[in-house]
N, CA, C and O atoms as a GROMACS GRO file, in nm:
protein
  464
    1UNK      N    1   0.084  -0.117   0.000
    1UNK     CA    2   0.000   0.000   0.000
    1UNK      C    3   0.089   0.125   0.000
    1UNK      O    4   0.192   0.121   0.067
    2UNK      N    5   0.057   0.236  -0.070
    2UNK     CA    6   0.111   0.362  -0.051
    2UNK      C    7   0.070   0.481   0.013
    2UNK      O    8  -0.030   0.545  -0.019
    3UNK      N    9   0.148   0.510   0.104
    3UNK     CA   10   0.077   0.617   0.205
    3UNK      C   11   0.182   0.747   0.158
    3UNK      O   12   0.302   0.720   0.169
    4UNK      N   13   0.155   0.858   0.118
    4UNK     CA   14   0.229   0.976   0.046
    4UNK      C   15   0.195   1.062   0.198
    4UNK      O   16   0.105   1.031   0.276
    5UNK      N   17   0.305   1.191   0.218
    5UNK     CA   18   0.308   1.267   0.308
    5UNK      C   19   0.230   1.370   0.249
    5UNK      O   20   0.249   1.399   0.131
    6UNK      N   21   0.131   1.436   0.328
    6UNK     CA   22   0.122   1.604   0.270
    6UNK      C   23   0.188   1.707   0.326
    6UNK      O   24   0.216   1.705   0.446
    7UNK      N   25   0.215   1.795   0.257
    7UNK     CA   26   0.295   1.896   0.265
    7UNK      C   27   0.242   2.024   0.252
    7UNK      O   28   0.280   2.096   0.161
    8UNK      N   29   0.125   2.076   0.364
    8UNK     CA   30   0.067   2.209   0.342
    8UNK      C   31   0.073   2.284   0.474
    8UNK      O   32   0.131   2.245   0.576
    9UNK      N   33   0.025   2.362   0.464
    9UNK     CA   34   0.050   2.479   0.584
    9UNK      C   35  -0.044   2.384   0.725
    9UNK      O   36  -0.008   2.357   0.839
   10UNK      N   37  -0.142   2.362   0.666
   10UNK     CA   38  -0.235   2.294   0.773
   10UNK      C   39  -0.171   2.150   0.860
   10UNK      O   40  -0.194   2.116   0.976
   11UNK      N   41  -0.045   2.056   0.711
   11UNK     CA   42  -0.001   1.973   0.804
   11UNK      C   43   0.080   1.997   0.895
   11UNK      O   44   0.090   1.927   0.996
   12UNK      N   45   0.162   2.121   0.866
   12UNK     CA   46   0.287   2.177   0.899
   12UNK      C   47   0.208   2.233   1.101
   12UNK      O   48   0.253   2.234   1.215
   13UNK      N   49   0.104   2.259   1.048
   13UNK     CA   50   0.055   2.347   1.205
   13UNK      C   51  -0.034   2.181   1.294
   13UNK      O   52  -0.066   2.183   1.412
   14UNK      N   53  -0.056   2.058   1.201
   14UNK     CA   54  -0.057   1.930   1.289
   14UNK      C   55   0.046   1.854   1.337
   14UNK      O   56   0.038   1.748   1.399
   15UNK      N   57   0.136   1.912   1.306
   15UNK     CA   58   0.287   1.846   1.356
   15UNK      C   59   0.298   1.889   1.475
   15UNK      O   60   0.347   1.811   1.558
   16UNK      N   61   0.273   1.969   1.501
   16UNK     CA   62   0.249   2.062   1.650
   16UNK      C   63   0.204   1.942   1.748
   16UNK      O   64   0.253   1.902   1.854
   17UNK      N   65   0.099   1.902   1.677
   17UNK     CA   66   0.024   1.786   1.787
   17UNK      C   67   0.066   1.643   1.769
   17UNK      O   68   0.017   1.536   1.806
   18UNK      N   69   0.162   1.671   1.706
   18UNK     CA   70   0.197   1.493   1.676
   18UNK      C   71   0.138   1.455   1.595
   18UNK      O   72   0.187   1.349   1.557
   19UNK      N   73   0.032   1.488   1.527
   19UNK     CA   74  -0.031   1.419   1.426
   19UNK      C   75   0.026   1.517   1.249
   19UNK      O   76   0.069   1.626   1.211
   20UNK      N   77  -0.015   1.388   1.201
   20UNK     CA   78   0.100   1.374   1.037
   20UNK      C   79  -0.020   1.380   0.958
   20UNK      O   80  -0.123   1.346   1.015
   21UNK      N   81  -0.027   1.412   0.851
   21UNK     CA   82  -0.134   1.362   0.744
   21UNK      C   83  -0.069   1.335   0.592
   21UNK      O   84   0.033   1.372   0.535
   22UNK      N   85  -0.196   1.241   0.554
   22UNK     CA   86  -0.113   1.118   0.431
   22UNK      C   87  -0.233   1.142   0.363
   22UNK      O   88  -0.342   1.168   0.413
   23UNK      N   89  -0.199   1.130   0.235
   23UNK     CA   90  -0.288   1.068   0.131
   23UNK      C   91  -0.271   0.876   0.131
   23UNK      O   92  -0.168   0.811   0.114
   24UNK      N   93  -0.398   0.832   0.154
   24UNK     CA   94  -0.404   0.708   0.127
   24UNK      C   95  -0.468   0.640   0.057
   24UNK      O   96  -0.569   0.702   0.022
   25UNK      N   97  -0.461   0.516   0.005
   25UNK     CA   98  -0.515   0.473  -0.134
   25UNK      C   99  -0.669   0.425  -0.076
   25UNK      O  100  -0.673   0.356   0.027
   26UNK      N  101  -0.774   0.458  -0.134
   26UNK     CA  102  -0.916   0.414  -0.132
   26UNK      C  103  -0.897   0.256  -0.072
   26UNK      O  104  -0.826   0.161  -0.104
   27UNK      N  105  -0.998   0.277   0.031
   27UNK     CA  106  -1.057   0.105   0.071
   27UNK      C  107  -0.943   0.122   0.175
   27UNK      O  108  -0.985   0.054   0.269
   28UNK      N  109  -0.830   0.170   0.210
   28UNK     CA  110  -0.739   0.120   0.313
   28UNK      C  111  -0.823   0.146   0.451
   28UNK      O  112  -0.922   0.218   0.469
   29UNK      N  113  -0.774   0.087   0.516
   29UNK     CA  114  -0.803   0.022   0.683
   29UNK      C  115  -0.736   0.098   0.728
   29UNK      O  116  -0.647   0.141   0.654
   30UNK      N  117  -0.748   0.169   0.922
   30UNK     CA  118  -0.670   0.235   0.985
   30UNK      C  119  -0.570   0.136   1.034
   30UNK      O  120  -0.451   0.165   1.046
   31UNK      N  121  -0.608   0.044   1.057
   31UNK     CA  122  -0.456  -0.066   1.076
   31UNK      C  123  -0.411  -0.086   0.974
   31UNK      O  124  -0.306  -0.140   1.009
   32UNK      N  125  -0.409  -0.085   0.843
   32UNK     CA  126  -0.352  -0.112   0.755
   32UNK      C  127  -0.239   0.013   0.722
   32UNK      O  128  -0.118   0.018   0.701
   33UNK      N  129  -0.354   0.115   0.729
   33UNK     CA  130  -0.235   0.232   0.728
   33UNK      C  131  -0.177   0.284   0.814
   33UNK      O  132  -0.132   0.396   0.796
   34UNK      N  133  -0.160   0.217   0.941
   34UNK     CA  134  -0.094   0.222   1.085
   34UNK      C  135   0.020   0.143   1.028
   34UNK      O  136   0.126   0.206   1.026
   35UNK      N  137   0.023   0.023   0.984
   35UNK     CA  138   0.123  -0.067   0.966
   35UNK      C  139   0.216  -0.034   0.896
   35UNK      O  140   0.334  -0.044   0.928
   36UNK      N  141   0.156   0.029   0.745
   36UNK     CA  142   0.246   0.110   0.676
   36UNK      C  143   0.314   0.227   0.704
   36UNK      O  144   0.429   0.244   0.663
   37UNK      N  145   0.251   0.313   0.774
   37UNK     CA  146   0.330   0.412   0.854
   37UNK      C  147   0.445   0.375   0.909
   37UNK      O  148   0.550   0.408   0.855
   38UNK      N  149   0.445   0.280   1.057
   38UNK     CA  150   0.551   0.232   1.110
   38UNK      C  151   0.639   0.185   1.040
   38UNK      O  152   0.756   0.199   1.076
   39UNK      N  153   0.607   0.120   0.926
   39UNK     CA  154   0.742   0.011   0.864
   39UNK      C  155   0.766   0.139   0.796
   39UNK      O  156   0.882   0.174   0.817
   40UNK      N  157   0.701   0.221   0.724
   40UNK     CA  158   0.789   0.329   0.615
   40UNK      C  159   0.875   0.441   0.714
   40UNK      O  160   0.965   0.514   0.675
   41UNK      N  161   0.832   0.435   0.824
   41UNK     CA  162   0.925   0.552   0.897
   41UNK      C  163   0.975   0.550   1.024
   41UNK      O  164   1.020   0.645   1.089
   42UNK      N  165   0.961   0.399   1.067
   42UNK     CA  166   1.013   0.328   1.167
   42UNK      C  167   0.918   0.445   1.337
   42UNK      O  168   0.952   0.508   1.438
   43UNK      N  169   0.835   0.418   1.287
   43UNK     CA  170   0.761   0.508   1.429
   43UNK      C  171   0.640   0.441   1.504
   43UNK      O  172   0.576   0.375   1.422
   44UNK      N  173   0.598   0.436   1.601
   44UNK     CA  174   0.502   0.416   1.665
   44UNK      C  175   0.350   0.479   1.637
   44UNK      O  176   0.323   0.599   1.629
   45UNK      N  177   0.287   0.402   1.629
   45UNK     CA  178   0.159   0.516   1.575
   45UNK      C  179   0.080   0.483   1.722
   45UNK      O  180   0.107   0.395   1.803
   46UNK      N  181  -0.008   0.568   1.726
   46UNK     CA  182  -0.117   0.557   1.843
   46UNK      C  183  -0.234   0.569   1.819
   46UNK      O  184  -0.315   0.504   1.885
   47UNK      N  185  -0.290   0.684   1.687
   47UNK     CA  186  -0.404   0.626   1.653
   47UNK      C  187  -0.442   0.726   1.497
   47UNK      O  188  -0.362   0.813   1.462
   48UNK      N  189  -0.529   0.707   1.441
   48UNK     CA  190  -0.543   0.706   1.314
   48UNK      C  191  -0.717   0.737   1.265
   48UNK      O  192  -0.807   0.654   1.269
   49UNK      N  193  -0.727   0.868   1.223
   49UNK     CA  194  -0.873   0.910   1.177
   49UNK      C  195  -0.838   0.967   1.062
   49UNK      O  196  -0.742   1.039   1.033
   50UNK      N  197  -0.942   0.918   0.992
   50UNK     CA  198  -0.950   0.923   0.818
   50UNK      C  199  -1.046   0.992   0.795
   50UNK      O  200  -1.150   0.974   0.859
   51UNK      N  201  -1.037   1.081   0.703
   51UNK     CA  202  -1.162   1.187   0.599
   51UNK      C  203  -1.146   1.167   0.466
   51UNK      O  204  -1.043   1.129   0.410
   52UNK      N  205  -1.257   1.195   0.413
   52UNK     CA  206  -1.261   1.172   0.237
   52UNK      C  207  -1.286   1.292   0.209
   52UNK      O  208  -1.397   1.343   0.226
   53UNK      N  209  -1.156   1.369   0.151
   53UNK     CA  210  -1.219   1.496   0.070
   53UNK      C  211  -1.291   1.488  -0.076
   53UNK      O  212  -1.251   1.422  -0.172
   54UNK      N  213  -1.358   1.537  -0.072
   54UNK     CA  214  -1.447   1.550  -0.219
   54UNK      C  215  -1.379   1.590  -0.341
   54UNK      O  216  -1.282   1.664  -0.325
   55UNK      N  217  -1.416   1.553  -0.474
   55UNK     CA  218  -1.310   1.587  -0.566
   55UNK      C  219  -1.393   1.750  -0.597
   55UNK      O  220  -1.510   1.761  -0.559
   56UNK      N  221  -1.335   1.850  -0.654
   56UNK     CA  222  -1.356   1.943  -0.678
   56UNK      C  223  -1.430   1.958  -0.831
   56UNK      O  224  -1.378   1.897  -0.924
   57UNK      N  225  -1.534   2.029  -0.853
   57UNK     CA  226  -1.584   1.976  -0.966
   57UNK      C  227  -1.520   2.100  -1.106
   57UNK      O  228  -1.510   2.223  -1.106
   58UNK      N  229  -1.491   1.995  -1.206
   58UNK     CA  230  -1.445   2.115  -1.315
   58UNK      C  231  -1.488   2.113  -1.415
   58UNK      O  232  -1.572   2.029  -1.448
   59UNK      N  233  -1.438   2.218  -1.505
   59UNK     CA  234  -1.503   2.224  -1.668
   59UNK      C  235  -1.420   2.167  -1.758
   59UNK      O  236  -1.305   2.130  -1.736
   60UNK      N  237  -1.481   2.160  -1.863
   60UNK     CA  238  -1.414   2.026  -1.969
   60UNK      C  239  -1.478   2.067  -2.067
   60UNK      O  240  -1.596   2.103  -2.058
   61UNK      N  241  -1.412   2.067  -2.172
   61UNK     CA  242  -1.511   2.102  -2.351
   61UNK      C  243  -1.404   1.984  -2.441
   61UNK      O  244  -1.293   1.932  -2.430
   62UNK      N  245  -1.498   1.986  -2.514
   62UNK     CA  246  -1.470   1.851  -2.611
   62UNK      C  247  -1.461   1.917  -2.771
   62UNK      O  248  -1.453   1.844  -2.870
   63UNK      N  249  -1.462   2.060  -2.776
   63UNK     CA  250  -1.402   2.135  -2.900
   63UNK      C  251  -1.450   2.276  -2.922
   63UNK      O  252  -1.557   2.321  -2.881
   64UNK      N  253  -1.385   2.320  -2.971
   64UNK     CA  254  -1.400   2.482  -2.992
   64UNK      C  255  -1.543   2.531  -2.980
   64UNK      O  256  -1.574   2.627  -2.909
   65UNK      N  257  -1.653   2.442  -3.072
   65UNK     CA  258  -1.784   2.490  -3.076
   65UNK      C  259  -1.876   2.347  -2.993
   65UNK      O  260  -1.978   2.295  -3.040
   66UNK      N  261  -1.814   2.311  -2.876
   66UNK     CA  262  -1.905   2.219  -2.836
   66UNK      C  263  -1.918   2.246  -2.724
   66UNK      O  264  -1.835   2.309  -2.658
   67UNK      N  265  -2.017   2.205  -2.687
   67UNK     CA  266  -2.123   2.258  -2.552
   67UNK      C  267  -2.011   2.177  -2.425
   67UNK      O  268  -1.998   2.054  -2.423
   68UNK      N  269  -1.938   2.271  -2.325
   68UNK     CA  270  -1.849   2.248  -2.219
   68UNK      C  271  -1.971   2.137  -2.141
   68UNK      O  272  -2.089   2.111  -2.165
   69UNK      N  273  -1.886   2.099  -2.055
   69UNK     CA  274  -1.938   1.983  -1.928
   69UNK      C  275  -1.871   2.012  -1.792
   69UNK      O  276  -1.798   2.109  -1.776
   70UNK      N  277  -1.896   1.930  -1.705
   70UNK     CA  278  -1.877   1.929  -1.589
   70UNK      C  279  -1.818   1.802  -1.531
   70UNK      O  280  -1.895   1.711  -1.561
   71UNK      N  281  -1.728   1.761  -1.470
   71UNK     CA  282  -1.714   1.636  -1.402
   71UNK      C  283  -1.652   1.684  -1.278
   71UNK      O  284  -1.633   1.801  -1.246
   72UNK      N  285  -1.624   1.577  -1.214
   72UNK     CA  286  -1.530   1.616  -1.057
   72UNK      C  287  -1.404   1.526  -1.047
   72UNK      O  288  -1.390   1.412  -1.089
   73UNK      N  289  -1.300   1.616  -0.973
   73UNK     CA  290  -1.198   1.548  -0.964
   73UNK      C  291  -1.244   1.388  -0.880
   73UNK      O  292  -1.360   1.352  -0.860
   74UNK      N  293  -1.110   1.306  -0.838
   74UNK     CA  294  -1.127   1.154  -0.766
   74UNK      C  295  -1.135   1.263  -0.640
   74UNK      O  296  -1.107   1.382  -0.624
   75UNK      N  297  -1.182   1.164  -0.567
   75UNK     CA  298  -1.222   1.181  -0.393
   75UNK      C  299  -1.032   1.149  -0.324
   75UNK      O  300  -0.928   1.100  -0.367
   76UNK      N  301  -1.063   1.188  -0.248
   76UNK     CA  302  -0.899   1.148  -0.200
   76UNK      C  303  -0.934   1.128  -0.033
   76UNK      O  304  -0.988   1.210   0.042
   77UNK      N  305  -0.894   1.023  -0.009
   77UNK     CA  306  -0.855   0.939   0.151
   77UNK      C  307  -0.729   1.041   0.224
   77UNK      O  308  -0.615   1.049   0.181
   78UNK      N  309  -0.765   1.091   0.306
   78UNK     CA  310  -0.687   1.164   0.376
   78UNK      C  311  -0.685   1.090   0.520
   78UNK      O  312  -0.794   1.059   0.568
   79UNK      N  313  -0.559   1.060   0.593
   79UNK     CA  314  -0.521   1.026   0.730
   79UNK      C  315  -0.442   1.132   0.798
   79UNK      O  316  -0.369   1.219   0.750
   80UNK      N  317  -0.464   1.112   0.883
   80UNK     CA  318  -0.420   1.184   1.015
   80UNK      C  319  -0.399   1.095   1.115
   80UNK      O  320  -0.483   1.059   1.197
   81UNK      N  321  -0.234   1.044   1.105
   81UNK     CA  322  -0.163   0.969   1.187
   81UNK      C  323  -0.126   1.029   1.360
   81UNK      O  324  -0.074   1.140   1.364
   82UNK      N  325  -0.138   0.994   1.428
   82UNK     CA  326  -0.060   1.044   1.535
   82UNK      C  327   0.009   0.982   1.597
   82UNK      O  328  -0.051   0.891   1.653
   83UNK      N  329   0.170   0.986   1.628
   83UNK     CA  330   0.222   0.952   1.681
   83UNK      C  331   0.238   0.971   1.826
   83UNK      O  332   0.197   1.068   1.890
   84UNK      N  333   0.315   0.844   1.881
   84UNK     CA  334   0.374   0.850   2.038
   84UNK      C  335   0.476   0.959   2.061
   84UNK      O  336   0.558   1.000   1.980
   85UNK      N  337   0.458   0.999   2.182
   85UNK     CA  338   0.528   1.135   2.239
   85UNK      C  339   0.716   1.034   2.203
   85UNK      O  340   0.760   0.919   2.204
   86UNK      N  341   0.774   1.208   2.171
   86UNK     CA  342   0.907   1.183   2.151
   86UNK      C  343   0.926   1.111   1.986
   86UNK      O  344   1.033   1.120   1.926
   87UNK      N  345   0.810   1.043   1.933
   87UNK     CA  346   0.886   1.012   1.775
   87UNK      C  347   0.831   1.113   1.646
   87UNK      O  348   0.721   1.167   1.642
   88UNK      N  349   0.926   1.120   1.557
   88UNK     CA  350   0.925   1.212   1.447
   88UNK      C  351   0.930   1.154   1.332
   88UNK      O  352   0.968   1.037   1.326
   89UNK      N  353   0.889   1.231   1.206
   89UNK     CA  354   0.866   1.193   1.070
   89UNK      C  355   1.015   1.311   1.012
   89UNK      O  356   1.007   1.433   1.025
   90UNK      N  357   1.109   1.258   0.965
   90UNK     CA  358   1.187   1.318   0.906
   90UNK      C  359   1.182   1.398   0.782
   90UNK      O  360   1.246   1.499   0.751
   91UNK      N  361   1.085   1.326   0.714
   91UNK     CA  362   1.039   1.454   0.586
   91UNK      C  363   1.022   1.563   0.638
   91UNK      O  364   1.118   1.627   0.593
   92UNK      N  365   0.961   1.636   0.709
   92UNK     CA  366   0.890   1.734   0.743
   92UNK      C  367   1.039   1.848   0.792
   92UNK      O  368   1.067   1.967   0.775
   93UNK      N  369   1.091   1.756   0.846
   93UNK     CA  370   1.235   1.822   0.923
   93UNK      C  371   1.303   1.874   0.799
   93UNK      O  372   1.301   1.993   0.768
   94UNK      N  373   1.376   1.760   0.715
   94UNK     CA  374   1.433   1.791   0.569
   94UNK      C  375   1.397   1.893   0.500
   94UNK      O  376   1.476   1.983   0.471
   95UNK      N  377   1.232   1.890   0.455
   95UNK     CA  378   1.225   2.056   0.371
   95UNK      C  379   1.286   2.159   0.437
   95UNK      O  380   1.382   2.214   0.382
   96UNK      N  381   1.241   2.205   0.567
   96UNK     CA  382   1.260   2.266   0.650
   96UNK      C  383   1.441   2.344   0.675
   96UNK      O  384   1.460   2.462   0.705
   97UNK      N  385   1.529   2.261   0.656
   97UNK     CA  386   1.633   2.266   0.598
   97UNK      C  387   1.700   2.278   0.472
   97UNK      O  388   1.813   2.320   0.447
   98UNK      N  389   1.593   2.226   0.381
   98UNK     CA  390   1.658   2.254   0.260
   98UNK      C  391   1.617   2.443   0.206
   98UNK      O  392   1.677   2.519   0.130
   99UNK      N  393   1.476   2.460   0.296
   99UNK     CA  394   1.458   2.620   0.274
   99UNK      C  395   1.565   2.702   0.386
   99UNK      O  396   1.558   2.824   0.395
  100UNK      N  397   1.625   2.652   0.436
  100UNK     CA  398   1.741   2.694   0.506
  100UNK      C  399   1.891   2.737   0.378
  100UNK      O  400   1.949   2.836   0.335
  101UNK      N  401   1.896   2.587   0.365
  101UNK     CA  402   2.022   2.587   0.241
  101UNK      C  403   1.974   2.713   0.108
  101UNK      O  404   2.054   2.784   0.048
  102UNK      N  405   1.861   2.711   0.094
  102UNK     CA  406   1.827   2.797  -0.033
  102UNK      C  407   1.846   2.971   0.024
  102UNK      O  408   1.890   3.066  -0.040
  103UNK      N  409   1.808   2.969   0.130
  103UNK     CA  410   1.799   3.135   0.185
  103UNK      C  411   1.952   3.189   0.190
  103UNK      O  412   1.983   3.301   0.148
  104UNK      N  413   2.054   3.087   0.251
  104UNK     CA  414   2.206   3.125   0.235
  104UNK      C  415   2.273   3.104   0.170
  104UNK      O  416   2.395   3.110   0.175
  105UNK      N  417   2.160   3.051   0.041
  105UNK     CA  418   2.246   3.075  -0.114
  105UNK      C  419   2.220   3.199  -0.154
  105UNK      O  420   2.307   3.265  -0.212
  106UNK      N  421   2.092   3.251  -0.128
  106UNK     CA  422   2.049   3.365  -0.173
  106UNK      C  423   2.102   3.536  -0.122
  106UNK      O  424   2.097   3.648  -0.173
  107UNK      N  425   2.145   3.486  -0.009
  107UNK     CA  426   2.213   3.583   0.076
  107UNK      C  427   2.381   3.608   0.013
  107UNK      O  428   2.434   3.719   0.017
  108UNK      N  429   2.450   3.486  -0.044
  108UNK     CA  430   2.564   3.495  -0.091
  108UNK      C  431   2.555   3.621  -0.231
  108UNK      O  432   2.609   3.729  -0.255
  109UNK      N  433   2.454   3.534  -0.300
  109UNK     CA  434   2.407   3.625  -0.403
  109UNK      C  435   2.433   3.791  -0.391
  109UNK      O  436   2.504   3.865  -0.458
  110UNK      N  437   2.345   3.815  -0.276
  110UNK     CA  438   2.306   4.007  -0.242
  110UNK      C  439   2.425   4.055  -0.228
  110UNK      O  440   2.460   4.157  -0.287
  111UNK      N  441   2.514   3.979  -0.138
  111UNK     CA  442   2.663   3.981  -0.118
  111UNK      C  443   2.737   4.065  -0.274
  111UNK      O  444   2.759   4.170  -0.336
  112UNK      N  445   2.747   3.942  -0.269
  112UNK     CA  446   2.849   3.981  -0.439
  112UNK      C  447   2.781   4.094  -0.502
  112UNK      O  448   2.845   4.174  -0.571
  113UNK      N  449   2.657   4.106  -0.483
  113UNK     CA  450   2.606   4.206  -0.619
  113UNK      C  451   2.622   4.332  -0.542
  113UNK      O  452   2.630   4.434  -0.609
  114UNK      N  453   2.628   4.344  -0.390
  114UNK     CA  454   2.663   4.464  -0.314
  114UNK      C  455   2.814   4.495  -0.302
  114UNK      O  456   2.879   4.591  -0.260
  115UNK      N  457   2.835   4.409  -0.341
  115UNK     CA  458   3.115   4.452  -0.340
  115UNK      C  459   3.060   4.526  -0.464
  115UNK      O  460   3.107   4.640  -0.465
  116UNK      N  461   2.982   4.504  -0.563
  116UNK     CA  462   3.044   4.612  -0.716
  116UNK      C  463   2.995   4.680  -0.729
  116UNK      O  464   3.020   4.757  -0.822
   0.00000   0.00000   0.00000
């Protein structure tokens, strides 16, 4: 099974509480995606509530002079893992650093263009 990390402002402010959120594949089980959690990131889980966001509905035309339509995106399985006090998900840490590495590249930059 594949459990993907999300990466938005909202997961970023559930990390706070220990809890992680995943996109998970339709039909999965909270033990199932408990299990996968632990083995993909070597962590303890404690417990696990799932939402189905709705797909967003969009427009679609089938040619220059043909009457547009409507369909909706797929539904998407969203989890919200929470872990045991004291363990961490290292993705979350990594970006976090790599917008570190990018800011004191950028600073070298201002540098040089301020000596000439």
């Amino acid at each position: 099974m594949i459990v993907r990390p999300i990466q938005t402002e909202k997961a970023y402010r559930e990390e706070a509480k220990r809890t992680y959120m995943f996109v998970a594949e339709d039909g999965a089980s909270k033990q199932e995606i408990a299990k996968t959690v632990e083995k993909q990131y070597g962590v303890t889980v404690t417990s696990v509530r799932i939402a189905i966001r709705k797909g967003k509905k969009t427009k679609f035309s089938k040619g220059k002079h043909a009457y547009p339509g409507t369909t909706t995106r797929a539904d998407k399985r969203i989890a919200y893992v929470t872990l045991k006090e004291g363990d961490k998900i290292k993705i979350f840490d990594e970006e976090q650093a790599t917008e570190e590495v990018k800011d004191k590249k950028t600073d070298k930059k201002s540098d040089k263009k301020g000596d000439k």
